[in-house]
MARDOVEX-187910 format. One line per 4 residues: number of its first residue (from 1); their letters; for each residue x, y, z of C-alpha. Coordinates in nm, 4 decimals, always signed. Layout:
# MARDOVEX-187910
NUM	A	X,Y,Z | ...
***
This chain:
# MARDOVEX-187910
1	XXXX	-10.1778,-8.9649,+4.8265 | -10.2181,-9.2724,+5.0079 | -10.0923,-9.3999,+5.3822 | -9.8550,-9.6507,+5.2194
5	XXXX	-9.6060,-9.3468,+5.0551 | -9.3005,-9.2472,+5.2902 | -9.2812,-8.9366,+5.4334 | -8.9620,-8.8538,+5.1854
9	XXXX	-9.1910,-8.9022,+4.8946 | -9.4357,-8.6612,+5.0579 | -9.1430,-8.4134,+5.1311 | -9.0714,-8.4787,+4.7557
13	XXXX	-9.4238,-8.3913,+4.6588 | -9.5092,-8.0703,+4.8482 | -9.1417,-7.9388,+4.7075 | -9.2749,-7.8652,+4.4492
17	XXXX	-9.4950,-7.5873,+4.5670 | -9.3877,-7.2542,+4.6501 | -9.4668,-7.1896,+4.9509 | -9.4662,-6.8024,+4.9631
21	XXXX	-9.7806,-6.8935,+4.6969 | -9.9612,-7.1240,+4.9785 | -10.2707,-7.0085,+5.1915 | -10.3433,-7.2370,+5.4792
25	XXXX	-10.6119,-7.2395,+5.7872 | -10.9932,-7.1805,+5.7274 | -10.9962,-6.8019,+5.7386 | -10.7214,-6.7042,+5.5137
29	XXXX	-10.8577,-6.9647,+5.2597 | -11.2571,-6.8384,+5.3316 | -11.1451,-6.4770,+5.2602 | -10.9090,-6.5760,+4.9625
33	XXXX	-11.2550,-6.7088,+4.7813 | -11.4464,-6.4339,+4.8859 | -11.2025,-6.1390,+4.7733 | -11.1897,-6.3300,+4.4590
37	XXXX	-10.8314,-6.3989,+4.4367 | -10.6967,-6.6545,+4.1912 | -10.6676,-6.9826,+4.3352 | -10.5336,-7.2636,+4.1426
41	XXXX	-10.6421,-7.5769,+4.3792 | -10.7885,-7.6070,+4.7551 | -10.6298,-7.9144,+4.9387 | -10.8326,-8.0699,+5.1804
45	XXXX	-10.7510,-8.3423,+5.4475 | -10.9919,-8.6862,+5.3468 | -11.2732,-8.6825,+5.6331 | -11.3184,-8.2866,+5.6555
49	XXXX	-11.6429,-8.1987,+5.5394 | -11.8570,-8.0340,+5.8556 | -11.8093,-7.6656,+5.9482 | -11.6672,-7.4396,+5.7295
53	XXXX	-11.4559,-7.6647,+5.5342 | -11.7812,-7.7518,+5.4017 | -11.8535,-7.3919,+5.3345 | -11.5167,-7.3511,+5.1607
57	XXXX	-11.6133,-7.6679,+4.9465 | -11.8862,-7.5359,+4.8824 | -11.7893,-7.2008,+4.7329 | -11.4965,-7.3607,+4.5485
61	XXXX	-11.7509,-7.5734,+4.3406 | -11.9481,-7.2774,+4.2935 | -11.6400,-7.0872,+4.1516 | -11.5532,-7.4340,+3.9965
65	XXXX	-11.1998,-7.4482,+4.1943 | -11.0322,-7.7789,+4.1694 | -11.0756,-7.9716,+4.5475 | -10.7771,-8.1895,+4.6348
69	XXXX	-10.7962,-8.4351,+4.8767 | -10.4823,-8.5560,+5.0133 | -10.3565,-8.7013,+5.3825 | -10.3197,-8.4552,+5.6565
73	XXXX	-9.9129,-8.5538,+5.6791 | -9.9311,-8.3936,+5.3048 | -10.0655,-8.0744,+5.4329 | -9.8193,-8.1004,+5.7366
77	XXXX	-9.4922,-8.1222,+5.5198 | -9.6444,-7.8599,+5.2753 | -9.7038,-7.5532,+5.5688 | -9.5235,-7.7237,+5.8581
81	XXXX	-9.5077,-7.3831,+6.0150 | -9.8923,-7.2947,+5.9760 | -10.1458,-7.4845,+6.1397 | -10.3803,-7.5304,+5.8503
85	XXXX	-10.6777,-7.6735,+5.9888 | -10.7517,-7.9317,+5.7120 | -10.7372,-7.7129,+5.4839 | -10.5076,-7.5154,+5.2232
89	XXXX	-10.4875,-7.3291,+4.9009 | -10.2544,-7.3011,+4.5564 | -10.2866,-6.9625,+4.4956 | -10.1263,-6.6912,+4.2450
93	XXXX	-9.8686,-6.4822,+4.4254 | -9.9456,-6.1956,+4.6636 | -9.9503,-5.8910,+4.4590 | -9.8080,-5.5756,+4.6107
97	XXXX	-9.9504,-5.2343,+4.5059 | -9.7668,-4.9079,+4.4576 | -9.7258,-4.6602,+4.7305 | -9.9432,-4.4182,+4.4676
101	XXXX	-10.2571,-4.7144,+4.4714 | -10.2545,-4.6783,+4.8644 | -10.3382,-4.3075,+4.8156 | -10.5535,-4.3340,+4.5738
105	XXXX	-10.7916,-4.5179,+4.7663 | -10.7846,-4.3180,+5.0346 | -10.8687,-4.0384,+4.8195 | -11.1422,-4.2171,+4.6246
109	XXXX	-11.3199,-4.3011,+4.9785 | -11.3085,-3.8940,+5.0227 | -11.0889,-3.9827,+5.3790 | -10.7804,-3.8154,+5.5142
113	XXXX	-10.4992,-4.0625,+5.4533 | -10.4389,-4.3511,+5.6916 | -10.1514,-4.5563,+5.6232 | -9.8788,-4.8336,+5.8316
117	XXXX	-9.5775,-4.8563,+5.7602 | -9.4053,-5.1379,+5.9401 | -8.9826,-5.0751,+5.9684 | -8.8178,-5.3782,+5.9976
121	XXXX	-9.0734,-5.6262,+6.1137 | -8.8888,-5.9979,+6.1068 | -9.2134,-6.2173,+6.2860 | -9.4562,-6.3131,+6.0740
125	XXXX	-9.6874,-6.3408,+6.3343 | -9.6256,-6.0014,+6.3776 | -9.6667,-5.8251,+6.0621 | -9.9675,-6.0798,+6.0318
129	XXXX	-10.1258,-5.9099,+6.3459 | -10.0197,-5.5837,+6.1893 | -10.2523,-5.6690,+5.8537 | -10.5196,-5.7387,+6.0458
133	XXXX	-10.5735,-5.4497,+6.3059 | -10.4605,-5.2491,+5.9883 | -10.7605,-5.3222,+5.7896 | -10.9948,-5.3600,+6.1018
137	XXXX	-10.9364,-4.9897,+6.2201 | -11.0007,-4.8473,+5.8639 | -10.6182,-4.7862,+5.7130 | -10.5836,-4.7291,+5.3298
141	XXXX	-10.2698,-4.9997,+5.3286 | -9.9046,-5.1003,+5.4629 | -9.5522,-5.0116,+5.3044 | -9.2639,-5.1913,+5.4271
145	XXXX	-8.9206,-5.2527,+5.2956 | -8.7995,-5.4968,+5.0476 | -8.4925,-5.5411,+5.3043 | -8.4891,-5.6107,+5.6576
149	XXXX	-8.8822,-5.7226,+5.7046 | -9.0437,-6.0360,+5.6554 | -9.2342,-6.0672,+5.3340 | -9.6318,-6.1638,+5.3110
153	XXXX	-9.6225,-6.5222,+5.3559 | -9.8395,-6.8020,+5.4553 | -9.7334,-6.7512,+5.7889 | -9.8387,-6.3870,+5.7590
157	XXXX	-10.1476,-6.4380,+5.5835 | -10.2625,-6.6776,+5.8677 | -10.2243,-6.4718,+6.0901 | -10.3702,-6.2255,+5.9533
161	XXXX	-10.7080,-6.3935,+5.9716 | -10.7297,-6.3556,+5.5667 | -10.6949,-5.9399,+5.6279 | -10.4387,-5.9370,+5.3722
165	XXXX	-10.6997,-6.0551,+5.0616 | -10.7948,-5.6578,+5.1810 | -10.5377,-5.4716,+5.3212 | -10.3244,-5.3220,+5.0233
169	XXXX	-9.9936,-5.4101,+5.0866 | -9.6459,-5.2257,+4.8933 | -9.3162,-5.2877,+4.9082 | -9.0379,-5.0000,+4.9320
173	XXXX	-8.6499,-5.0354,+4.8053 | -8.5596,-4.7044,+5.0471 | -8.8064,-4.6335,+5.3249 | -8.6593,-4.2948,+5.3590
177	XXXX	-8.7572,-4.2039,+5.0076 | -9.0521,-4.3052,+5.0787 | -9.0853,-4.1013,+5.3853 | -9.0238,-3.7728,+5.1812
181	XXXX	-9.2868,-3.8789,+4.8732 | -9.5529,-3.9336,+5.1505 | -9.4776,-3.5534,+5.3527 | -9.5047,-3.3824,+4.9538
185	XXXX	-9.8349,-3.5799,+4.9072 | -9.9133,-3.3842,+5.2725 | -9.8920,-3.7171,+5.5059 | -9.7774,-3.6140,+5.8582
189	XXXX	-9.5112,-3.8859,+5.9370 | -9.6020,-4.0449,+6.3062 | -9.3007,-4.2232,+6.4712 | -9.3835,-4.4389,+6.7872
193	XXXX	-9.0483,-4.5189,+7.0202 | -9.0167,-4.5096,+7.4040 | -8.8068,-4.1911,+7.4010 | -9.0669,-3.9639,+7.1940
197	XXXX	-9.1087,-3.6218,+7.2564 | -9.4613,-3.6269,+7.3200 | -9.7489,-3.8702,+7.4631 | -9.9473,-4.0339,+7.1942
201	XXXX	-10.2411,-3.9035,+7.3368 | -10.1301,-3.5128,+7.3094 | -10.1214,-3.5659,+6.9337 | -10.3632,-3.4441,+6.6362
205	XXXX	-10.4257,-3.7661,+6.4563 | -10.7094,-3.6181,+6.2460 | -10.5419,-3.5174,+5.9555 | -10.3364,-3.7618,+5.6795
209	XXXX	-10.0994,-3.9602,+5.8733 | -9.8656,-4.2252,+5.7870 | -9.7724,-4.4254,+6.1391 | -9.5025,-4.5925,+6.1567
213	XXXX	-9.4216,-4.8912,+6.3577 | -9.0779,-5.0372,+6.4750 | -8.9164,-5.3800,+6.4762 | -8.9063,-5.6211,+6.7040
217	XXXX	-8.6405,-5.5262,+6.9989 | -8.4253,-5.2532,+6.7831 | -8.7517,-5.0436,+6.6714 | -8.7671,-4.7817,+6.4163
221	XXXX	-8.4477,-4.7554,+6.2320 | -8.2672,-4.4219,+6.2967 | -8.2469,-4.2863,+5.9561 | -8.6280,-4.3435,+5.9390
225	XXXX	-8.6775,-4.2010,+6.2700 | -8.5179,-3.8914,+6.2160 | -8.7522,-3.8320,+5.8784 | -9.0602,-3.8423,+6.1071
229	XXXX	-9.2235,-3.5425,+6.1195 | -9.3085,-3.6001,+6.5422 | -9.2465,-3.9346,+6.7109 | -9.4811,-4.0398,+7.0110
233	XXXX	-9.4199,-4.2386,+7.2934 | -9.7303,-4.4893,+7.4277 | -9.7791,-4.3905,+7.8339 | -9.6461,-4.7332,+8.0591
237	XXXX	-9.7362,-4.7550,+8.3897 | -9.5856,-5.1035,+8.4755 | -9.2615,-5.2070,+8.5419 | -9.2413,-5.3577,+8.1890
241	XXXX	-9.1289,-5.0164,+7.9440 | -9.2258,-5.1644,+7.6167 | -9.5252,-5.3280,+7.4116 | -9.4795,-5.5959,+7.1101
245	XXXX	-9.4733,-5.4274,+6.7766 | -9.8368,-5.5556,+6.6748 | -9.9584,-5.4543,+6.9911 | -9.8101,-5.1172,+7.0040
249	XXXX	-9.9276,-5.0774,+6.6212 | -10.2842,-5.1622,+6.7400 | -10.2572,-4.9167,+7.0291 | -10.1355,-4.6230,+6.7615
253	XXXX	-10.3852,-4.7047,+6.5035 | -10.6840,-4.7422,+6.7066 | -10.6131,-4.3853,+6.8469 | -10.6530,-4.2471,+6.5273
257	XXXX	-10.9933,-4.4236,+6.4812 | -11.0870,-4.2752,+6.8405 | -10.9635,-3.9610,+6.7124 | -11.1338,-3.9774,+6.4266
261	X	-11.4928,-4.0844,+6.5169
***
């Protein structure tokens, strides 16, 4: 690319990437080369080289990746909802695993079950922030549905912090079905919503759970509500009676971790 091409022709350029198959930002592009997921070509803005583009650089030329540079407009009308930090990478899709992988990891680590499943989550930023306290607090993977929930996209994956190259991640056609195959493979299903029967708190988290987490403003769906085995309400002592979904997933999750320590 060079400053003399209009900003159509650089609209016309970065068409022709998918975008769902674009990581941008340092971290999600550091952890992409570290988990060793395919990546077809690293774009870099001309003048980046200190800090840890140079480390991503670096590590591409080790893995022999082919390093792009183009003009930081390029990168802008590629991800112009990401802020990619000079840096971003062609990669093969996001593969989703089967409910059945998410088990079987958590039975290969010899741990009770610990999975998320995230009902209806439309921000990206969201189920991002989800990912990431996910596979910080130790869960086995996500499920969420093919309908009604955002999918992992750049936008996810940034905000993520690069927790996705991790986090298993599947993708259910009927959540309710799903619901039922988790309670035969002995999951206890853990609703969270304002009017729960009991306090988080005054729940046994130490055995397989699946948690699951609502959408933003209409929370868990009511058919999927009423398959939960107990729903749980998180205690609120201000004058404001609810939390944002990744923060009230973070508050569920890490529970189970104090529970479980």
């Amino acid at each position: 690319m060079n400053h003399g091409k209009s900003k159509e022709h650089m609209e016309k350029g970065a068409e022709k990437y998918n975008r769902s198959d674009i990581l941008a930002g340092r971290n999600p592009v550091l952890e992409a080369l570290k988990s060793e997921r395919p990546i077809n070509k690293i774009l870099v803005t001309k003048g980046e080289k200190k800090g840890s583009i140079k480390e991503i650089i670096g590590m591409a030329r080790e893995k022999k990746v082919i390093i792009q540079e183009v003009n930081a407009d390029f990168l802008y009308q590629l991800v112009p909802d990401v802020n990619h930090q000079g840096v971003a990478a062609l990669v093969s899709p996001f593969e989703y695993v089967e409910v059945e992988d998410i088990l079987k990891k958590a039975e290969q680590s010899r741990e009770d079950a610990f999975v998320i499943l995230a009902d209806g989550i439309n921000d990206p930023h969201n189920l991002g922030a989800l990912i990431r306290t996910a596979e910080a607090a130790g869960a086995h993977g996500m499920i969420i549905p093919k309908r009604h929930c955002v999918p992992v996209t750049s936008t996810v994956a940034k905000a993520s912090s690069g927790a996705v190259e991790y986090l298993p991640v599947a993708r259910e056609t009927n959540m309710v079905r799903c619901i039922e195959g988790l309670k035969k493979e002995g999951l206890w299903v853990i609703g969270a919503d304002a009017d729960g029967e009991s306090q988080l708190y005054e729940v046994d988290l130490k055995m397989p759970v699946a948690l699951v987490v609502g959408g933003e403003g209409r929370g868990i769906g009511r058919l999927v509500k009423e398959k939960c085995d107990i729903v749980v309400r998180i205690p609120m002592k201000g004058n404001i009676t609810s939390l944002n979904a990744s923060v009230a997933g973070a508050v569920l999750m890490y529970e189970v971790v104090r529970q479980r320590s």
